[in-house]
NUFIZA-421223 format. One record per residue (C-alpha): x, y, z; residue in one letter; residue number from 1. Coordinates in pm, 1 decimal. Last residue first. Layout:
(atom (X Y Z) 'a' NUM)
...
This chain:
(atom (218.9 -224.6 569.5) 'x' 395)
(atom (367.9 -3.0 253.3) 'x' 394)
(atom (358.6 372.4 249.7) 'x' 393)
(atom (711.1 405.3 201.8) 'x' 392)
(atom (764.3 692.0 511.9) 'x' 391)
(atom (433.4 563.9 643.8) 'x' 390)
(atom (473.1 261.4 715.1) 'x' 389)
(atom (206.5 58.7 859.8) 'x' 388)
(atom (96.2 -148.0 1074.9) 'x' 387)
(atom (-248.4 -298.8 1098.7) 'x' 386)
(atom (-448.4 -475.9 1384.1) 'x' 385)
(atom (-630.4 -770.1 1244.4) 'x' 384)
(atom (-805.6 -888.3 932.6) 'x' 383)
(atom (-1117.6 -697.7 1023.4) 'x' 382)
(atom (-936.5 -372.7 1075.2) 'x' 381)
(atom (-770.5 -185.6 1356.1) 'x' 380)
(atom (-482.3 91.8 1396.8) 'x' 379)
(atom (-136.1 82.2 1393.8) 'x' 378)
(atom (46.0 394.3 1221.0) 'x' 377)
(atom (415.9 402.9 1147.9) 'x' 376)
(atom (689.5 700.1 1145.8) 'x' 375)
(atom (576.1 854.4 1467.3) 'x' 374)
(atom (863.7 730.3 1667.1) 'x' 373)
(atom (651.4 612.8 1944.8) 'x' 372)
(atom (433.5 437.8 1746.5) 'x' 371)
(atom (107.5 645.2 1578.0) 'x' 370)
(atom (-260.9 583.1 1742.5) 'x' 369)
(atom (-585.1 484.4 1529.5) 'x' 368)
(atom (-895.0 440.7 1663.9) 'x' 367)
(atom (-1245.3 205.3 1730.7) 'x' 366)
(atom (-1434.0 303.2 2039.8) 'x' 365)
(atom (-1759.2 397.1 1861.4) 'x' 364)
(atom (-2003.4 486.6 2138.3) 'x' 363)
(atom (-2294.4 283.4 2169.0) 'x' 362)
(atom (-2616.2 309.3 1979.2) 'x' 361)
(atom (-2498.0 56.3 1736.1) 'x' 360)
(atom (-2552.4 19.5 1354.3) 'x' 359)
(atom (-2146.5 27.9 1253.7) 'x' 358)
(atom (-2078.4 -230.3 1524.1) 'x' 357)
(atom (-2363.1 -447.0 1390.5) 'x' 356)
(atom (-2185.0 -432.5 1036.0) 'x' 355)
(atom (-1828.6 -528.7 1182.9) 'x' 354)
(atom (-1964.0 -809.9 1358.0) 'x' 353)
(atom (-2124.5 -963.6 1031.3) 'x' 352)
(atom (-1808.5 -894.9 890.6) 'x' 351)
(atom (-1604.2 -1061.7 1118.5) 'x' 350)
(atom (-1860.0 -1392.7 1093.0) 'x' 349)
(atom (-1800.2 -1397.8 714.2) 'x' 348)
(atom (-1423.7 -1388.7 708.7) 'x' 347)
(atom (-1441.5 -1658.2 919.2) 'x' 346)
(atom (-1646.4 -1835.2 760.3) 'x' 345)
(atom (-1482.1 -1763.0 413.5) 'x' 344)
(atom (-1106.8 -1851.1 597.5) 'x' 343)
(atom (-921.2 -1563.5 600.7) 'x' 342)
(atom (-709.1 -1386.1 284.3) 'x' 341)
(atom (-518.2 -1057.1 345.4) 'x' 340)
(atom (-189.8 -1076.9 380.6) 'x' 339)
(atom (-197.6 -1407.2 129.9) 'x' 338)
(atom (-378.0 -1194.3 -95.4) 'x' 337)
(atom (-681.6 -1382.1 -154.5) 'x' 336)
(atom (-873.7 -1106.3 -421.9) 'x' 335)
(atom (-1157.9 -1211.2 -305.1) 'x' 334)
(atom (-1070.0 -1112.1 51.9) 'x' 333)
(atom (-894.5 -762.4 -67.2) 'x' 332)
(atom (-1222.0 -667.3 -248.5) 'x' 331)
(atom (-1404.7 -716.6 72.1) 'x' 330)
(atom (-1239.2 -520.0 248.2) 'x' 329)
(atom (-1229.0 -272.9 -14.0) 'x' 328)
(atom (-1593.3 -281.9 19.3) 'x' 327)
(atom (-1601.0 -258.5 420.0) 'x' 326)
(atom (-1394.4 71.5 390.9) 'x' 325)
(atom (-1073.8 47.3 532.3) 'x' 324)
(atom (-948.1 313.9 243.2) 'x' 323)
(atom (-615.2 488.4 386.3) 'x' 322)
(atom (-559.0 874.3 370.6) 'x' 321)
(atom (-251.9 1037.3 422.4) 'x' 320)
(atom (-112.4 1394.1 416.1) 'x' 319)
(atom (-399.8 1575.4 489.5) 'x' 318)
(atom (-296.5 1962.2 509.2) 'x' 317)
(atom (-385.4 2139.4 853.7) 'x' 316)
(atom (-28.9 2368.9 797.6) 'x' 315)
(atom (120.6 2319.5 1136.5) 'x' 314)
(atom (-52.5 1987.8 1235.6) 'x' 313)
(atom (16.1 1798.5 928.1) 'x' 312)
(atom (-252.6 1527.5 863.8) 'x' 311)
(atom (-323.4 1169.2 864.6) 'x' 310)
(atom (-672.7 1031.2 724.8) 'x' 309)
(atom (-800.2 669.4 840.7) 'x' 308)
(atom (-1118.8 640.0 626.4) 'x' 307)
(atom (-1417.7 408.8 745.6) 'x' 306)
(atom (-1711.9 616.2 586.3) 'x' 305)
(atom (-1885.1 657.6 877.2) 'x' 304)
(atom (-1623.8 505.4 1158.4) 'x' 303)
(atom (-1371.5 794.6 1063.2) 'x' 302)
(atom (-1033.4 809.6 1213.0) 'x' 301)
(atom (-828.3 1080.9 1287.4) 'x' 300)
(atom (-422.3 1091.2 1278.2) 'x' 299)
(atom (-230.2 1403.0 1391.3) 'x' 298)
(atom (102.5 1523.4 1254.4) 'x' 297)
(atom (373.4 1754.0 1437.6) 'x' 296)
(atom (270.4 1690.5 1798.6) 'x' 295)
(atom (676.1 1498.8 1843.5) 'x' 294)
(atom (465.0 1199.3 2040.1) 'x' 293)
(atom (197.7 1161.6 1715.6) 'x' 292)
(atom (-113.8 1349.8 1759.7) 'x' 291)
(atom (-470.5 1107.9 1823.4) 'x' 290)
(atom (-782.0 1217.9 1719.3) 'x' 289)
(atom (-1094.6 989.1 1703.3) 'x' 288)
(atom (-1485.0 993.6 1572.1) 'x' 287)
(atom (-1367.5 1204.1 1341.4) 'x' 286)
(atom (-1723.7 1291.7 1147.3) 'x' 285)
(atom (-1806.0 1218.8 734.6) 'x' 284)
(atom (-2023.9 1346.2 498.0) 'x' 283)
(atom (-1713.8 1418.2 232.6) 'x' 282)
(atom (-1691.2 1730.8 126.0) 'x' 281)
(atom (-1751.5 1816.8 524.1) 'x' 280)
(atom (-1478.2 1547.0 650.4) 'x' 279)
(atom (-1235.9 1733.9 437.7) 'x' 278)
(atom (-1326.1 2091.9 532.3) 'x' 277)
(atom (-990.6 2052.8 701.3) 'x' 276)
(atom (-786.4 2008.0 426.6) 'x' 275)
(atom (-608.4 2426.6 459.8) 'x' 274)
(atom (-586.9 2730.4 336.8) 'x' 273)
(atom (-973.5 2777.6 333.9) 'x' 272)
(atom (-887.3 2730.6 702.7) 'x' 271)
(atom (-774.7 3048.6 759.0) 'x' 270)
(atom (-475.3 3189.0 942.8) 'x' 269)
(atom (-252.1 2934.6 844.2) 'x' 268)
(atom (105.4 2775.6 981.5) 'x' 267)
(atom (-22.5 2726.9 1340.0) 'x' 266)
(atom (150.9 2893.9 1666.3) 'x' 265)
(atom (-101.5 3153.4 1657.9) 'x' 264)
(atom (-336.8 2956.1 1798.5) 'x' 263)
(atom (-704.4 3016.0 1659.2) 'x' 262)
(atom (-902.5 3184.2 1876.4) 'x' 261)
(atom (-1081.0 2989.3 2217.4) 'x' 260)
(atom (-1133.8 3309.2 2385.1) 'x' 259)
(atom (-1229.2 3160.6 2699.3) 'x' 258)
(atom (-909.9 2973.6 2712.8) 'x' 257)
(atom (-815.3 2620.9 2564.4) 'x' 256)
(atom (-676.9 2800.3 2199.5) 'x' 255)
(atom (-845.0 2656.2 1892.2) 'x' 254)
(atom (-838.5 2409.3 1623.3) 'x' 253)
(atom (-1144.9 2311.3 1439.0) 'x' 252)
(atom (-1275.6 2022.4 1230.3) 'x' 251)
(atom (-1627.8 2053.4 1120.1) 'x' 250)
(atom (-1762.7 1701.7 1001.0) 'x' 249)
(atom (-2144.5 1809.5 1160.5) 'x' 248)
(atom (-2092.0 1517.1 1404.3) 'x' 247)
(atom (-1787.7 1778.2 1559.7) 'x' 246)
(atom (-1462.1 1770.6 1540.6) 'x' 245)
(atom (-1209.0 1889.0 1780.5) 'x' 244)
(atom (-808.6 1988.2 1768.0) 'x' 243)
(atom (-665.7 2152.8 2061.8) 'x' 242)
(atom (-428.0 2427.9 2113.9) 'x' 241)
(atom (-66.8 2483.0 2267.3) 'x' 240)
(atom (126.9 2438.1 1979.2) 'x' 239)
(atom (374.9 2207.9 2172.4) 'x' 238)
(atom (99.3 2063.7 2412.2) 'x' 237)
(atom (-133.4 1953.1 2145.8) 'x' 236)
(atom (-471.8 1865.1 2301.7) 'x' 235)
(atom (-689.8 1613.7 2112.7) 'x' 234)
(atom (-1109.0 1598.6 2080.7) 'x' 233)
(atom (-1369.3 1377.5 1926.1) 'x' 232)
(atom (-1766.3 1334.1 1895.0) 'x' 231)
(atom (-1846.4 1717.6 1966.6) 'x' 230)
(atom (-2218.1 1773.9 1926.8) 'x' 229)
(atom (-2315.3 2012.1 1636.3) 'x' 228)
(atom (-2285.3 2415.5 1524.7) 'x' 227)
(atom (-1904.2 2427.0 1685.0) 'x' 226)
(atom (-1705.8 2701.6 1766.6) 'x' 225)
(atom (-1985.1 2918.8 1941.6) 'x' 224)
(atom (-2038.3 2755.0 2309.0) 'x' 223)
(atom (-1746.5 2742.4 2480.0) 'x' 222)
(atom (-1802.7 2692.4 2858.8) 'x' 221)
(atom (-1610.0 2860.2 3105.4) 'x' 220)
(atom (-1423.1 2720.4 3420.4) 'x' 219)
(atom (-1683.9 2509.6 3496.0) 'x' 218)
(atom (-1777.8 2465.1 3859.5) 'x' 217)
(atom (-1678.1 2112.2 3991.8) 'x' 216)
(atom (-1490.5 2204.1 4324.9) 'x' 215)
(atom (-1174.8 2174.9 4205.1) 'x' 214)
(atom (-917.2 1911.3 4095.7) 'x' 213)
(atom (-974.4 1844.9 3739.7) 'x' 212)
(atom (-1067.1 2238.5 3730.0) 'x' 211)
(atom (-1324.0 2222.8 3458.2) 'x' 210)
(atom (-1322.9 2356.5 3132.6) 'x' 209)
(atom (-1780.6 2234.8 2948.2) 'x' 208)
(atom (-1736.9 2214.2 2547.8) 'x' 207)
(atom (-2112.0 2308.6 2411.4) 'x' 206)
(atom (-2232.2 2168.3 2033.0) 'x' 205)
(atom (-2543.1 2021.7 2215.2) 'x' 204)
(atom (-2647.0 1637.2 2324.8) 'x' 203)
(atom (-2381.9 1476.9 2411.0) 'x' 202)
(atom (-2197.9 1812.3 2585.1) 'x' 201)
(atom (-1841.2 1752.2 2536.4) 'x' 200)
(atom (-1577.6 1763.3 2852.1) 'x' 199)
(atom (-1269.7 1962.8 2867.2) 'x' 198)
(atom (-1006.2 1926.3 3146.8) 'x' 197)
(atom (-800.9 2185.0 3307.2) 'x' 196)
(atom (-515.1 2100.6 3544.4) 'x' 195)
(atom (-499.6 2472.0 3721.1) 'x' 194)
(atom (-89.1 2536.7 3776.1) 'x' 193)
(atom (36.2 2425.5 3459.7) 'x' 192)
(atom (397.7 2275.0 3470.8) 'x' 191)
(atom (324.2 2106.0 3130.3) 'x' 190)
(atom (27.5 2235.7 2955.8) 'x' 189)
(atom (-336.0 2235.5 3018.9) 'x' 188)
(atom (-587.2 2040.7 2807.7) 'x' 187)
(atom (-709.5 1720.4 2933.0) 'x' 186)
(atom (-977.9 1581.5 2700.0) 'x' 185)
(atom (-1300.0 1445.6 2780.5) 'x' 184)
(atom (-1542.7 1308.1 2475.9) 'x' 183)
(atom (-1970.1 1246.3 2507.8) 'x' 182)
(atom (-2063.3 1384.3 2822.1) 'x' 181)
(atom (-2471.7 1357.8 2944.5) 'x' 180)
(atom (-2545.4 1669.9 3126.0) 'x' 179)
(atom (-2550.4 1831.5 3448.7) 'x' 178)
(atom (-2229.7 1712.1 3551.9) 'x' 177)
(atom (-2141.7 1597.2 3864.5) 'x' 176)
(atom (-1761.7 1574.3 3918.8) 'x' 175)
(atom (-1586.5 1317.5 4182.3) 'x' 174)
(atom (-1210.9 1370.7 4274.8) 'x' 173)
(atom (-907.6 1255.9 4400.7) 'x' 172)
(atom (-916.2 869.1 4271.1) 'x' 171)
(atom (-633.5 689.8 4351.0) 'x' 170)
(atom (-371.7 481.9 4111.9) 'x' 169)
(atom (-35.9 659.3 4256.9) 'x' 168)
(atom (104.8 791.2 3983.2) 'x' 167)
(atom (-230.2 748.1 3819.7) 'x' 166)
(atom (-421.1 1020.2 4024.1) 'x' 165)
(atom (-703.0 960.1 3916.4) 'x' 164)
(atom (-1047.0 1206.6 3803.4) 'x' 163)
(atom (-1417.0 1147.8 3766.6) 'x' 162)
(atom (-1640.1 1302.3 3584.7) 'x' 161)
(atom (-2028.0 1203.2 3616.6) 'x' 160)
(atom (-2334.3 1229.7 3424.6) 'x' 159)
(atom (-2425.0 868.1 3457.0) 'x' 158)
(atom (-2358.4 851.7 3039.3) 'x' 157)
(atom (-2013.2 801.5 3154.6) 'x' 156)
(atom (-1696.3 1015.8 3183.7) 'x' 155)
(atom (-1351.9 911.1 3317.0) 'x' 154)
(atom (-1026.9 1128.4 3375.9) 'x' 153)
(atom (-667.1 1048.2 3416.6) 'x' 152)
(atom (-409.2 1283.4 3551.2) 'x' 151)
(atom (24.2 1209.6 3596.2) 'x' 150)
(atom (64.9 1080.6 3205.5) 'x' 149)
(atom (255.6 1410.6 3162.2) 'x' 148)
(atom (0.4 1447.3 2860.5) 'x' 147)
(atom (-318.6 1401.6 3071.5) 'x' 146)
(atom (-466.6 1107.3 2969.3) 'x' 145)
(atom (-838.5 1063.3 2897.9) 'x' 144)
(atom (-1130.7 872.7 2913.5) 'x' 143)
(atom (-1468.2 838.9 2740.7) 'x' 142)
(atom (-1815.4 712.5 2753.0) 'x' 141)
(atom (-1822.2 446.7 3049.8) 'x' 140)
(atom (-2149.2 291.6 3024.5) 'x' 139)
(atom (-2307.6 324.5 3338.7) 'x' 138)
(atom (-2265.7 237.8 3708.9) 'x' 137)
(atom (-1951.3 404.8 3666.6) 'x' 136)
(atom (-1596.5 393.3 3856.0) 'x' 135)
(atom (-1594.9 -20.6 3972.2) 'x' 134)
(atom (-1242.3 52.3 4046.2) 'x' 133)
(atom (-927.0 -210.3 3981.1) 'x' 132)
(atom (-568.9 -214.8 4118.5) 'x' 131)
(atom (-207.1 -319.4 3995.2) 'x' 130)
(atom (-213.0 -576.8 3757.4) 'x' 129)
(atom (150.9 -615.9 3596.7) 'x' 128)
(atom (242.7 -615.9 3278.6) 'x' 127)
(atom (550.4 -776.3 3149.3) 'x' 126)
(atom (912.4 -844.8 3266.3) 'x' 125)
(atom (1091.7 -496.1 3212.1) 'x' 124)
(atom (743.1 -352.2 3384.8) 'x' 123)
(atom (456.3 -193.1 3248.4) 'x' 122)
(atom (180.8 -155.5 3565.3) 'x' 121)
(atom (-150.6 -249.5 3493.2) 'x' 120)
(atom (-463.5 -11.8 3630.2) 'x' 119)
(atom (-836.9 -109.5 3565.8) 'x' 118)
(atom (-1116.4 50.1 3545.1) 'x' 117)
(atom (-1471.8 -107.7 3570.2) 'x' 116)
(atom (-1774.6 -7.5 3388.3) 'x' 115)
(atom (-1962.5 -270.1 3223.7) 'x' 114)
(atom (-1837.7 -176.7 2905.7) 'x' 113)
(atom (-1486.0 -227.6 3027.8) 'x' 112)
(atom (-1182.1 45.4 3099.8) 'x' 111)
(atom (-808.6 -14.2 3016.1) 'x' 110)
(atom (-536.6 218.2 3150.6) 'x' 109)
(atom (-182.0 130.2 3127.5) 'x' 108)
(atom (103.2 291.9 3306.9) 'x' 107)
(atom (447.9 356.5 3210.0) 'x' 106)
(atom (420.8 702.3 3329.5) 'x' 105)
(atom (377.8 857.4 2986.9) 'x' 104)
(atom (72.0 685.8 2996.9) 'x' 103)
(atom (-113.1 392.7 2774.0) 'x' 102)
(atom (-473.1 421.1 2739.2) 'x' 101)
(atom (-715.2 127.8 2664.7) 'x' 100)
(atom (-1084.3 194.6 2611.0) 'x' 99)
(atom (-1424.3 -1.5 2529.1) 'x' 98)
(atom (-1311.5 -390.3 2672.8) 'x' 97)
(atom (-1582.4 -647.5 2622.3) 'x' 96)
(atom (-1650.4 -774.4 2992.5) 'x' 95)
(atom (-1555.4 -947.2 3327.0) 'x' 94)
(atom (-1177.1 -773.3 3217.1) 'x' 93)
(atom (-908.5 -1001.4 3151.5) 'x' 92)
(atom (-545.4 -949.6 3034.6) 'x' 91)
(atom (-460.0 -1262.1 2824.9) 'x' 90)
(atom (-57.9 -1398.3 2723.3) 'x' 89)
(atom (95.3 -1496.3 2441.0) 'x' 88)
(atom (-145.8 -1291.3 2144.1) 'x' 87)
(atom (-156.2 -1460.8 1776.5) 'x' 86)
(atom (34.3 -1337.3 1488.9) 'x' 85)
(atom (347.7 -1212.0 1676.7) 'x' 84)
(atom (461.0 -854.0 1500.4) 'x' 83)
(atom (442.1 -608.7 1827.7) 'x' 82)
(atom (622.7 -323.3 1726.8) 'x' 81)
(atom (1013.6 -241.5 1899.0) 'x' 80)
(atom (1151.2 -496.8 1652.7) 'x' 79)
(atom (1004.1 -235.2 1376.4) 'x' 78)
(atom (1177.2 88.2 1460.7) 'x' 77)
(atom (1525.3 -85.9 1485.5) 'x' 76)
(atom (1440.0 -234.6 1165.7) 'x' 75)
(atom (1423.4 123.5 1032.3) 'x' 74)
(atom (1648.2 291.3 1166.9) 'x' 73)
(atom (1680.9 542.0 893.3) 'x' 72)
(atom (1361.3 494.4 686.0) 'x' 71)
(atom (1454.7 362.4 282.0) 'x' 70)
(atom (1529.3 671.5 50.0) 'x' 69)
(atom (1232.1 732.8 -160.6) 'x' 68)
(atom (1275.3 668.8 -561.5) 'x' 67)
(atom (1324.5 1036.5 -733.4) 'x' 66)
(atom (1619.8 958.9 -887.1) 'x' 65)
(atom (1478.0 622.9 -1061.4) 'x' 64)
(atom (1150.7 722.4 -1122.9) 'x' 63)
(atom (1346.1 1058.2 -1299.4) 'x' 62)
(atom (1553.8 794.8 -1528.7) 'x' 61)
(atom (1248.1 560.7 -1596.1) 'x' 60)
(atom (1045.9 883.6 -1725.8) 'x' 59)
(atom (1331.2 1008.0 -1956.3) 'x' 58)
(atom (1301.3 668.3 -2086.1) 'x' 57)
(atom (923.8 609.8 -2102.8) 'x' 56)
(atom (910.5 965.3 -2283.7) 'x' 55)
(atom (1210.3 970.2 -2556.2) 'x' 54)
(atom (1492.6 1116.2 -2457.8) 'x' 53)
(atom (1518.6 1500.2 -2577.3) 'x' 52)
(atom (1798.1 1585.5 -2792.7) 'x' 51)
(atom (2169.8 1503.7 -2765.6) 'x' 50)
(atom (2146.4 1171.7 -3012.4) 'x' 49)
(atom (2002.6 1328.9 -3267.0) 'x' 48)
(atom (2200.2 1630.0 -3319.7) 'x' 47)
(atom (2488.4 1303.2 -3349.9) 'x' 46)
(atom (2289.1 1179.6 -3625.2) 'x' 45)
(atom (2232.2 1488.9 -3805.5) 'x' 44)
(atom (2632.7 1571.3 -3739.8) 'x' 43)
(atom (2732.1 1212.9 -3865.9) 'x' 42)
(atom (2502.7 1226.8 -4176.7) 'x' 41)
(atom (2671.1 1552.1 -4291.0) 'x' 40)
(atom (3021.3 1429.1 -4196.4) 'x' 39)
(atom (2931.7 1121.6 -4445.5) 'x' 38)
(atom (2802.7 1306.7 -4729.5) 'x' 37)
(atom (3153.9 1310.4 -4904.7) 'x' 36)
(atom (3377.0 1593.5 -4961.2) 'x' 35)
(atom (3724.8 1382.8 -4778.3) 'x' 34)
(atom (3698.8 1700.0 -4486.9) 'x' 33)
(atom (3394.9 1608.6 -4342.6) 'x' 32)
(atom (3094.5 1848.6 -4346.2) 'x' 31)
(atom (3126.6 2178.4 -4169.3) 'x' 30)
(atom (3211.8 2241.4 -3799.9) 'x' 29)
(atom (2959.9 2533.2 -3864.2) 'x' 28)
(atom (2714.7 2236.8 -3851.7) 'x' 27)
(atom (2868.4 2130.8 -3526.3) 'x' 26)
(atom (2845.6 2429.2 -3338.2) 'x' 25)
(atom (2504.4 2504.7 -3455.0) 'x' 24)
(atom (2352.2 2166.4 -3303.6) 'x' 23)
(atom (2551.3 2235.5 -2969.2) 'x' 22)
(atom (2375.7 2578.6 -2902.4) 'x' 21)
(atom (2063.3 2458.0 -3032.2) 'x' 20)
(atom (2042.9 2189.9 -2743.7) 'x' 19)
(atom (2163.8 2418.7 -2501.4) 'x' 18)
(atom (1879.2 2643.4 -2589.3) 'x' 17)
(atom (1623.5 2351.0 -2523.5) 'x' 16)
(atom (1759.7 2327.7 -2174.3) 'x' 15)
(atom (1671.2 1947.6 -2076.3) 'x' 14)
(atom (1281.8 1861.6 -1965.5) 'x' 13)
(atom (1253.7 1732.1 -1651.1) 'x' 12)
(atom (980.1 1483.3 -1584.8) 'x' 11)
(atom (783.9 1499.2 -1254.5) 'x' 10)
(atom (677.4 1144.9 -1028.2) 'x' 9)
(atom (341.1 1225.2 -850.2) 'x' 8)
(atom (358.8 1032.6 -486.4) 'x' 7)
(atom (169.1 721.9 -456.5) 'x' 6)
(atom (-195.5 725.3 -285.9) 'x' 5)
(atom (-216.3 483.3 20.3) 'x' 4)
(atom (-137.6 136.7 130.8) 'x' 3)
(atom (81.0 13.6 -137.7) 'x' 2)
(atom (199.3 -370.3 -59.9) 'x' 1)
């Protein structure tokens, strides 16, 4: 079924001088040669039959050529997605699981409220545990990935950073941070030298560089992009820059230097050319950014007003934009599409989850990620994890 806005279908309109051309070719033709009103009637009819089809018609015909070409590879795309309705096999934690972070490295990363880490190995038979770490005494806030999937780094409202090696699951170093962190984002390229990771001040619009293996002095702090706290941020390692967004609903890109300009690798120069004031227009913060494995688009999701949006990095034009609010939720349930129906208790508990999730103090874990090919977007809702296709815009 249609998950998102339809493209606009445009009508041609034939040459109206080609038209006239043909009309006076036949009435110089003359009428037919037996004097009778016949050829007459034949030449109105036939200037009839060359003009413009009627609407619906002409419509239908440019519906038809414009119709989207099915995905190339596209089953092969979808038997590497998950598609069993119920999970085989359970990967504990002692608690309710906050993060899960897959690596380049074939590793997986999942944290726990409670604040343990955990490292699983993906192998050609399954996952494999490999070690745990009890690496906050507090709630862990945030982690991230380095892009070569060689760093990992933990935050937690104890006012610490800490950093892994995940190659060979061991911690290398401890950072105390003088205030309480509310994203972390690695943000050096490939073959970089200093491994630089940025960490959000909670409670101010500052963005703290550290060395992610140095003594724990920032870098430099950045201080000026953003008038509120910083609830989400990505690094793209092909346009070199980072995309952040603040509770405020500002969306920025910038350079990860002391400068922090606008790249120059992006497609605009001002963001008046550009979506970005979206979350503004609409009261809303990215609680999550995620870029898709080729860096061209990047996916946020908003827990305010529960819109997934997708968006073209180059240009910073929203492409996308999917309604999980809990009214169309709802809708879909009384509706009882076979997709979408659950059982009314059911239904009822999940929603009642849902709505104390929206009310907590805690951080909002909930995101959306693309596949590896970038063509489909899997992200959560109340009637499970969602799929969906983004070439035909159908889950």
């Amino acid at each position: 079924m249609p998950a998102g806005k339809d493209d606009i279908d445009t009508q041609e309109q034939e040459d109206s001088s080609t038209v006239l051309g043909k009309r006076a070719h036949e009435q110089e033709a003359g009428p037919a040669a037996d004097g009778n009103d016949s050829g007459k009637e034949d030449t109105l009819h036939s200037g009839d039959d060359i003009g413009p089809m009627p609407a619906s018609a002409a419509a239908e015909e440019t519906h038809a050529k414009k119709r989207r070409k099915p995905l190339p590879h596209e089953q092969l795309y979808i038997s590497r997605l998950p598609s069993a309705e119920m999970y085989e096999k359970s990967y504990m934690h002692r608690d309710a699981l906050n993060f899960v972070a897959v690596t380049k490295t074939d590793f997986i990363i999942t944290t726990s409220v409670d604040g343990f880490l955990k490292f699983w190995k993906k192998t050609e038979s399954g996952i494999e545990f490999v070690k745990q770490y009890r690496s906050h005494l507090a709630l862990i806030s945030g982690i991230g990935v380095s892009d070569d999937g060689l760093l990992l780094a933990t935050i937690s409202l104890d006012k610490t950073l800490k950093v892994y090696d995940v190659i060979n699951f061991d911690m290398i170093n401890v950072i105390k941070l003088d205030f309480v962190p509310s994203t972390v984002c690695w943000v050096h390229r490939r073959g970089e030298a200093q491994a630089k990771a940025a960490v959000a001040d909670a409670d101010s619009s500052a963005i703290h560089v550290f060395d992610g293996r140095g003594d724990g002095k920032a870098l430099f702090t950045i201080t000026k992009l953003h008038s509120g706290a910083v609830t989400s941020m990505a690094f793209n390692d092909k346009y070199n820059c980072v995309v952040s967004a603040d509770e405020t609903g500002a969306l920025e890109y910038w350079v990860p230097d002391e400068e922090h300009d606008l790249p120059k690798t992006v497609g605009f120069e001002y963001k008046s050319e550009t979506d970005l004031y979206e979350f503004k227009k609409c009261r809303s913060t990215a609680t999550s950014i995620a870029f898709s494995q080729d860096f061209e688009k990047f996916v946020t999701m908003s827990t305010k007003d529960r819109q997934v949006r997708v968006w073209k990095t180059r240009t910073g034009k929203m492409i996308r934009k999917y309604d999980e609010s809990l009214e169309v939720i709802n809708e879909m349930q009384q509706t009882g599409q076979k997709l979408y129906k659950l059982d009314d208790m059911e239904f009822g508990r999940r929603l009642a989850g849902e709505r104390v999730l929206t009310k907590s103090s805690q951080p909002n874990c909930m995101n959306a990620v693309f596949d590896e090919s970038g063509h489909f977007l899997i992200y959560p809702t109340i009637f499970g994890i969602k799929i969906v296709n983004m070439h035909s815009n159908k889950v």
